[in-house]
C-alpha positions as a printed NumPy array, in Angstrom:
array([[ -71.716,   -9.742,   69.76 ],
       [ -73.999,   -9.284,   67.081],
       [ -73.661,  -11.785,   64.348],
       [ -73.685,  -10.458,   60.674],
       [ -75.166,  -12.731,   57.845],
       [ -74.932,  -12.393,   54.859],
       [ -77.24 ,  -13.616,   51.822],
       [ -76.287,  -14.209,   48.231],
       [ -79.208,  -14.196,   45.156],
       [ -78.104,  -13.14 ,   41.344],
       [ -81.263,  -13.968,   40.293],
       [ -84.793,  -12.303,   38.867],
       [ -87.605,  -11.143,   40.98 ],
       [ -89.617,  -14.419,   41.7  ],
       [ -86.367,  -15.928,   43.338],
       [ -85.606,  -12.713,   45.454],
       [ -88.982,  -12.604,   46.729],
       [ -88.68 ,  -16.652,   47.729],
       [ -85.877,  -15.725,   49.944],
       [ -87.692,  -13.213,   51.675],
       [ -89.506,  -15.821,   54.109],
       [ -85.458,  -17.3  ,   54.551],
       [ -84.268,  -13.184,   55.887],
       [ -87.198,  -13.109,   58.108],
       [ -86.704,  -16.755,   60.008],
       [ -82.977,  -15.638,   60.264],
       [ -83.985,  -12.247,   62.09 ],
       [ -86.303,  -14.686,   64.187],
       [ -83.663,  -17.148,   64.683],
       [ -80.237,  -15.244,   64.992],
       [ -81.807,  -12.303,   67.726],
       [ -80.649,   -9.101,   66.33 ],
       [ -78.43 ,  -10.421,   64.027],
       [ -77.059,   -7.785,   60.893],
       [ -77.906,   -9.19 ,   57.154],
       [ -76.873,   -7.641,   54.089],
       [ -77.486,   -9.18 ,   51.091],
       [ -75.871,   -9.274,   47.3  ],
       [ -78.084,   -8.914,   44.483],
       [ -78.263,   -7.657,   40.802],
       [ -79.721,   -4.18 ,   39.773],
       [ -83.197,   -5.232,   38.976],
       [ -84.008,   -6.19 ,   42.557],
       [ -82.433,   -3.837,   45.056],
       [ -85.512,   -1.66 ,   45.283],
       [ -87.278,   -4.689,   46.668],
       [ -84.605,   -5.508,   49.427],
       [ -83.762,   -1.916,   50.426],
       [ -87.156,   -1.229,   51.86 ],
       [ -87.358,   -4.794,   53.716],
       [ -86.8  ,   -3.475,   57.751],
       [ -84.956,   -7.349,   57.66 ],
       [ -82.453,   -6.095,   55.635],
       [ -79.84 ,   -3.968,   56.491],
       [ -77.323,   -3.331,   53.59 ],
       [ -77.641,   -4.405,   50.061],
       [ -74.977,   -4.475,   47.784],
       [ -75.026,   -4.743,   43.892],
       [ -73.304,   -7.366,   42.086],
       [ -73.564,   -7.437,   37.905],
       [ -72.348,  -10.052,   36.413],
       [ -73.182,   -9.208,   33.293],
       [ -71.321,   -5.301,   33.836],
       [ -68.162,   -7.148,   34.657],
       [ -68.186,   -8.986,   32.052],
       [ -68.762,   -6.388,   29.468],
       [ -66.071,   -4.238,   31.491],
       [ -63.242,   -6.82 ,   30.922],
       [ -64.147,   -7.038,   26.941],
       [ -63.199,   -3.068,   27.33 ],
       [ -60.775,   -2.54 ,   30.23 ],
       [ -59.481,   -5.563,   31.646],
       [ -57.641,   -3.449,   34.375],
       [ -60.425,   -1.211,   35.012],
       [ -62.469,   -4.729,   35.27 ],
       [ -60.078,   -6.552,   38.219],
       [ -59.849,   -3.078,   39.89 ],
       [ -63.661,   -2.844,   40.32 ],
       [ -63.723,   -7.155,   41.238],
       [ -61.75 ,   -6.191,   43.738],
       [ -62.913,   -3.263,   45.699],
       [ -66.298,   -5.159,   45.647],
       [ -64.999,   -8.008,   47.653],
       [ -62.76 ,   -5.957,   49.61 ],
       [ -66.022,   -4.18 ,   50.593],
       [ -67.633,   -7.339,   51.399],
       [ -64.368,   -8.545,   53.381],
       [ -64.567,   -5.684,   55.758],
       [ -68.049,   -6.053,   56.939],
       [ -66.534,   -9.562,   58.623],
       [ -69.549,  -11.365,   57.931],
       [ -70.148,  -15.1  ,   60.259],
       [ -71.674,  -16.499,   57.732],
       [ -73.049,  -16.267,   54.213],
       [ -76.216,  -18.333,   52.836],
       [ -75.334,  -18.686,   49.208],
       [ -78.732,  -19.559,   46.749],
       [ -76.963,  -19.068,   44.07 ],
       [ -76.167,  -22.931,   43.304],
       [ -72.675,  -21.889,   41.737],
       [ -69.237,  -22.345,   43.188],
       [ -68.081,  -18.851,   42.641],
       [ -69.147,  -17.124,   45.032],
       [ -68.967,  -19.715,   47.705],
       [ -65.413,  -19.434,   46.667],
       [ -65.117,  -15.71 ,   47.191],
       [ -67.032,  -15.537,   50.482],
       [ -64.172,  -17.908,   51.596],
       [ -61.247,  -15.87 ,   49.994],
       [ -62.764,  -12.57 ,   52.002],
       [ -62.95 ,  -14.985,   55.353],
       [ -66.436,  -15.821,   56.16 ],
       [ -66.233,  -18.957,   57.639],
       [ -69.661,  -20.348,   57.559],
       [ -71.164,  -20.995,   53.935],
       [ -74.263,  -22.156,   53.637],
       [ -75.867,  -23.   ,   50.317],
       [ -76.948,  -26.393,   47.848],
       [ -74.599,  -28.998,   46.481],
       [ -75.502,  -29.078,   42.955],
       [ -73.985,  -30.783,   40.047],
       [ -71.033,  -30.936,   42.932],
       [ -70.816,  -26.943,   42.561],
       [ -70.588,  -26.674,   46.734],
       [ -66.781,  -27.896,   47.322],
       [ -66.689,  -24.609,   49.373],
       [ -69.437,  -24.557,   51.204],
       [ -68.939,  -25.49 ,   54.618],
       [ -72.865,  -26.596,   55.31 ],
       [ -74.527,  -28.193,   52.109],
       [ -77.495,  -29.395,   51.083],
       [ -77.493,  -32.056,   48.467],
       [ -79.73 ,  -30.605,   45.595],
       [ -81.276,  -31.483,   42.091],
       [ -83.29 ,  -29.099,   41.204],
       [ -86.509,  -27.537,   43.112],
       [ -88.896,  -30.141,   42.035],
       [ -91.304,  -31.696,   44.878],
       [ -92.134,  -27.991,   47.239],
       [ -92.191,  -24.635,   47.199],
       [ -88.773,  -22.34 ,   46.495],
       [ -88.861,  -20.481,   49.608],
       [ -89.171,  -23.409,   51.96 ],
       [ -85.88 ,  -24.947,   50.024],
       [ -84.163,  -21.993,   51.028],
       [ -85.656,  -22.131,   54.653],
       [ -83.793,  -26.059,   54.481],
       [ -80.471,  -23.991,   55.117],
       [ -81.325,  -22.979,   58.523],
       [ -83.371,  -25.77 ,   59.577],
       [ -80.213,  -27.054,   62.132],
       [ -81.401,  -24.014,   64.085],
       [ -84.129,  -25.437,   65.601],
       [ -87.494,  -24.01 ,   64.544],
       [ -86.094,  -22.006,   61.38 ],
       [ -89.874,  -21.507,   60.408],
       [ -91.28 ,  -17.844,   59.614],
       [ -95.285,  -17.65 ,   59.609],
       [ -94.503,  -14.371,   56.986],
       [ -94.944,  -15.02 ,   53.366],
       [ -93.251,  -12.778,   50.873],
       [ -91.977,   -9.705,   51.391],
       [ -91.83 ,   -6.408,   49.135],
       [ -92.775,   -2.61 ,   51.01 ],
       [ -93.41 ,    0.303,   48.288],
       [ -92.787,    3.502,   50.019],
       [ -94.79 ,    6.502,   50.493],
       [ -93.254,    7.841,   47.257],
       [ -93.952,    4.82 ,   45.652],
       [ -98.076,    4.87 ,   46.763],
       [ -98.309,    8.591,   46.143],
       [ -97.101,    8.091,   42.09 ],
       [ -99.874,    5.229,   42.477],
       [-102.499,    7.248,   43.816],
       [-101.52 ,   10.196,   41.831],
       [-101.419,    8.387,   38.414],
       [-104.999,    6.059,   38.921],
       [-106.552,    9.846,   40.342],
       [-105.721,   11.672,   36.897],
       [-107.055,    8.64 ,   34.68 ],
       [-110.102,    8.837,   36.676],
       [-110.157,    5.69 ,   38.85 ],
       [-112.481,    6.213,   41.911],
       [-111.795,    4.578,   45.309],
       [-115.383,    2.401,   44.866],
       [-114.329,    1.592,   41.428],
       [-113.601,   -2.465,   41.161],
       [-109.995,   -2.135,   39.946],
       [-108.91 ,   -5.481,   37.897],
       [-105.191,   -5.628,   37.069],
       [-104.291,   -7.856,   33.994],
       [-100.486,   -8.84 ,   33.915],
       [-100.231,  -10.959,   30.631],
       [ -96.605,  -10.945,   30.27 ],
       [ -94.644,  -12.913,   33.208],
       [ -91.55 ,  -11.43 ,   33.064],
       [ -88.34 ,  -13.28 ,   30.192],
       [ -86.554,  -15.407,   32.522],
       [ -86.801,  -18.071,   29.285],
       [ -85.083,  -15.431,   27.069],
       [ -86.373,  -14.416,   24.361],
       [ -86.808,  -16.997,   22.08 ],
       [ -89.137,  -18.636,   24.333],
       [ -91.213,  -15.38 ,   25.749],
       [ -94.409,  -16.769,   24.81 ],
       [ -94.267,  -20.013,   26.448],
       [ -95.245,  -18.457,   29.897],
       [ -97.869,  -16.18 ,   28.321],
       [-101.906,  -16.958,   27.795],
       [-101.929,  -15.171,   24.792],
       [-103.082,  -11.214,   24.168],
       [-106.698,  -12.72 ,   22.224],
       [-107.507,  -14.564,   25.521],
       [-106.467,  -11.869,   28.185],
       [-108.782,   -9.148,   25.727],
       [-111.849,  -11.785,   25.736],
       [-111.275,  -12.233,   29.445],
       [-111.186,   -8.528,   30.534],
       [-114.148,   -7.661,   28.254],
       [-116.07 ,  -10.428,   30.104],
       [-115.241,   -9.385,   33.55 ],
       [-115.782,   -5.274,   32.837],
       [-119.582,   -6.216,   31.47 ],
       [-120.069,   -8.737,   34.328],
       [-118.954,   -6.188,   36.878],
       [-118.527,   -2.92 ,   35.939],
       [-114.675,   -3.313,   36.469],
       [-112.112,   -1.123,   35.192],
       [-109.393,   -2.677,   33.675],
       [-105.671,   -1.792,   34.49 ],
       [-102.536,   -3.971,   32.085],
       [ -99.388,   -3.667,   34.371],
       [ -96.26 ,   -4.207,   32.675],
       [ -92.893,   -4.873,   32.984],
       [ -89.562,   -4.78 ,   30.763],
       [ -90.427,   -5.923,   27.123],
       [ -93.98 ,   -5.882,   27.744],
       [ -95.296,   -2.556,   26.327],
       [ -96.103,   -4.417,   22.921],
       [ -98.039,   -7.137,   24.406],
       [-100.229,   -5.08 ,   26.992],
       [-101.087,   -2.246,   23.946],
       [-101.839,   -5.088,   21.856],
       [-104.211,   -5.998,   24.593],
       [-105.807,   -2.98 ,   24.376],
       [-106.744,   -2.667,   20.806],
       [-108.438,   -6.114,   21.012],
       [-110.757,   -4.873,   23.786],
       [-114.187,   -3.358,   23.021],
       [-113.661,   -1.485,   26.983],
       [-110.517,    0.022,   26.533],
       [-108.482,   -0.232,   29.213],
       [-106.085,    1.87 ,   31.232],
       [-102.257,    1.115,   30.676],
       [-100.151,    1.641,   33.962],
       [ -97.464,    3.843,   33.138],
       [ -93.715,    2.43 ,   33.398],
       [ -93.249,    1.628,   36.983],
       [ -90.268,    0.211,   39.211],
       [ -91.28 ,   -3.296,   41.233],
       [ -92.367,   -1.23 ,   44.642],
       [ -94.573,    1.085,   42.292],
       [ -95.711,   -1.996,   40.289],
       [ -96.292,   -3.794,   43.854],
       [ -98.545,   -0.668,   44.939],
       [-100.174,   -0.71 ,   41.949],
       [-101.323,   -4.121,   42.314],
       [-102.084,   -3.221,   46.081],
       [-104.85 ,   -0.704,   45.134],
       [-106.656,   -3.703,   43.05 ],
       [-109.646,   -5.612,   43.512],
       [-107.765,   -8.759,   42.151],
       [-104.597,   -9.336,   39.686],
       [-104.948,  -12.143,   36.391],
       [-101.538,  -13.359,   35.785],
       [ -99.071,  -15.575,   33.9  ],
       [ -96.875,  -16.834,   36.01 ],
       [ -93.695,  -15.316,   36.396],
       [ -92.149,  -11.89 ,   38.343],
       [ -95.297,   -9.37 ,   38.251],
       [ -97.808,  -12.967,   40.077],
       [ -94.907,  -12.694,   43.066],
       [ -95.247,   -9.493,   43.086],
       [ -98.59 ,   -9.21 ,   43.205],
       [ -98.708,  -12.038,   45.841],
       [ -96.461,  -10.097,   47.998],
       [ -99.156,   -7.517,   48.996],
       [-101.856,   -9.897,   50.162],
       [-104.46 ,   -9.464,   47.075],
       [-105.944,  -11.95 ,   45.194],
       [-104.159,  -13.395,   42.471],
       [-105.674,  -15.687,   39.691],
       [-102.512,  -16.919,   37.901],
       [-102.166,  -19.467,   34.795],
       [ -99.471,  -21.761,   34.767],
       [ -98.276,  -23.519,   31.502],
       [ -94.686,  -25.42 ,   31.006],
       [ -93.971,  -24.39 ,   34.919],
       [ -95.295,  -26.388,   37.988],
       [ -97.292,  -24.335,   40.169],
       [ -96.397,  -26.149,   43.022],
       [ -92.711,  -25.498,   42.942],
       [ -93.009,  -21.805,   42.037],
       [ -96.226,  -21.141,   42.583],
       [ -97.031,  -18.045,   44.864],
       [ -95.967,  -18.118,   47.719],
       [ -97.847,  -18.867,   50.667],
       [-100.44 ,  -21.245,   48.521],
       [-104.013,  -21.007,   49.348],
       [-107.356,  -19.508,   48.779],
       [-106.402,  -16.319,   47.811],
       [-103.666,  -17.569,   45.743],
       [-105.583,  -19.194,   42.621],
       [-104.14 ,  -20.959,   40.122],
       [-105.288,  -22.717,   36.773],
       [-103.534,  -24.887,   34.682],
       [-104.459,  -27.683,   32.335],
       [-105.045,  -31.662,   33.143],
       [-102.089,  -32.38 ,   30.1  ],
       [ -99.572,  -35.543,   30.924],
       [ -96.967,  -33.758,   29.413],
       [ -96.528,  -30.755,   31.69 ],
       [ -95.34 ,  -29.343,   34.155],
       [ -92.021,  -29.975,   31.76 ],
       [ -89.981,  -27.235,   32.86 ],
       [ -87.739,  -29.419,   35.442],
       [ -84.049,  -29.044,   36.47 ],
       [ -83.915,  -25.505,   35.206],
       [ -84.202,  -27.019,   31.933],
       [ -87.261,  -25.9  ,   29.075],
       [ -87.589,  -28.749,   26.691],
       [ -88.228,  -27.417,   23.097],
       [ -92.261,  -27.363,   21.98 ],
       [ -94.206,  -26.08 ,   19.416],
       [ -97.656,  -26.28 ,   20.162],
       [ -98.17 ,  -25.189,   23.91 ],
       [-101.351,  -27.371,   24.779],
       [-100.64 ,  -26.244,   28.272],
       [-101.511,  -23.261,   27.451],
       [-103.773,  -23.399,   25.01 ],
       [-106.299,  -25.863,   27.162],
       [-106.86 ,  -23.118,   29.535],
       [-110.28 ,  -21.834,   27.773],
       [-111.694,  -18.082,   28.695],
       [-115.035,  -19.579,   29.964],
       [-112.68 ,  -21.972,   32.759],
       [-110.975,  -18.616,   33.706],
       [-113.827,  -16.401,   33.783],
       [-115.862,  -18.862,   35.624],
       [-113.074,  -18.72 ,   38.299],
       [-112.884,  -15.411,   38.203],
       [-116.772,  -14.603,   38.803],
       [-116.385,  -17.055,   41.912],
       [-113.247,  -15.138,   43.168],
       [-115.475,  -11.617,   42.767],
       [-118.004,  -12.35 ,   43.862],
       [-117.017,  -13.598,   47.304],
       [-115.784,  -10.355,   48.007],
       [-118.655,   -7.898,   46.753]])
């Protein structure tokens, strides 16, 4: 009988792409085994083209919420259909990252009878497997996740990341870089500078280098090697990469608005991608190019991308105070010295090493 899994993940892009290493060890280590998987709006494209992942199903929050402000019937009507949905599927077992007690709660009012997920802040009184947890703090994301199967033996996946653009999704590339005049010899450079607002708002910049920097940089890097600069964007982000562009003396071409699997074919077609850290470095990651990334109030080694290594650079500053971003909590600070240690020359220098290995 085939056994049907289900995994639950409300969160941004970085954290869906850390569980993609989890849904391939648990096609290795449940043979032919069915997994759907609940997620938010922003990150179905990424799951629905993973051949691991059979069914996806959304889950807003955020919509339900705003529904039972306006129709509170309408709102328990929809709540329910959802999990009646979920209930019918008769899933074994759910792995539940999302380190509340809600949903481990619903998966056991629709009758799954495994639930697997962390014990945090004592949130996992229905799980039926958990993990005590205080945070991700000492390893990567994606091999805390893999913890949840690791009573099945060798639960280990040799994959990293996972994220397929379609055909479509190349063709727009390859159709969009072909009418701005991008050659296939060209040395394509893509600049991310924003790193997605997980923070919020109010504290947007503390994951970002700074637009003055990032124009120095490229300007640097298209005289040094002929390079053609591409700024690839995301959701609030237009401001920042046009700003980017009027600082340059080489202007630079602005991907157009993209979904993730265009913005991960986008980054495919690149010679390299210069990050902050944050959704578009996974991303990037994901496809197997080089990524130069710069961490500030994060720690690199905890979300990081993901597998580490050589083709995975990252730079951050020798400061005692950082990483400080620890147990999901962002301590208030003014003056970024994480940040603002990270000179041009130090990334440019790593950059020009990173080149020209590969020219």
């Amino acid at each position: 009988m085939t056994e049907k899994i289900l995994i639950i993940n409300p969160f941004g892009i970085g954290d869906v792409l850390f569980s993609t290493p989890l849904v391939s060890a648990l096609k290795r280590s449940y043979h032919g085994c069915y997994i759907a998987y609940i997620c938010n709006s922003r990150t179905k494209d990424m799951l629905e083209t993973n051949p691991d992942v059979a069914e996806t199903f959304v889950f807003e929050r955020d919509e339900y919420r705003a529904l039972w402000n306006k129709k509170k019937i309408e709102c328990i009507k929809k709540f329910f259909n959802f999990w009646q949905r979920i209930r019918r599927k008769r899933f074994d077992r759910v792995f539940d990252l999302s380190l509340g007690k809600e949903y481990a709660f619903l998966c056991w009012m629709v009758g799954i009878k495994e639930r697997r997920g962390f014990d945090y802040r004592g949130r996992g009184r229905f799980l039926t497997h958990r993990i005590p947890f205080y945070g991700f703090n000492d390893k990567p994301v994606a091999e805390y996740y893999m913890d949840l199967v690791s009573d099945k033996g060798q639960a280990i996946c040799d994959k990293g990341t996972v994220l397929l653009p379609t055909d479509d999704d190349k063709a727009h590339i390859r159709d969009f870089l072909k009418k701005s005049g991008i050659k296939t010899e060209d040395v394509l450079i893509g600049v991310a500078p924003g790193g997605g607002y997980s923070f919020g708002a109010g504290n947007i910049e503390r994951r970002r280098w700074g637009a003055e920097r990032f124009s120095q940089l490229a300007d640097r890097i298209v005289e040094k090697f002929n390079a053609r600069i591409i700024l690839i964007w995301g959701p609030v982000e237009k401001d920042l990469v046009e700003k980017i562009a009027g600082l340059m003396n080489e202007k630079p071409l602005i991907a157009p608005k993209t979904s993730i699997r265009e913005m991960a074919a986008l980054c495919k077609r690149c010679r390299m991608v210069i990050c902050s850290e944050g959704g578009p470095l996974h991303v990037a990651a994901s496809q197997g190019v080089k990524t130069l990334s710069i961490f500030g109030a994060v720690d690199e080694k905890v979300y990081g991308p993901y597998p580490p290594g050589r083709d995975n650079l990252v730079i951050a500053s020798d400061v005692e105070c950082r990483p400080c971003y620890k147990r999901f909590k962002l301590p208030k600070c003014d003056k970024r010295i994480c940040l603002e240690g990270v000179s041009v020359n130090t990334v440019f220098n790593a950059v020009t090493k990173y080149l020209s290995e590969g020219l």
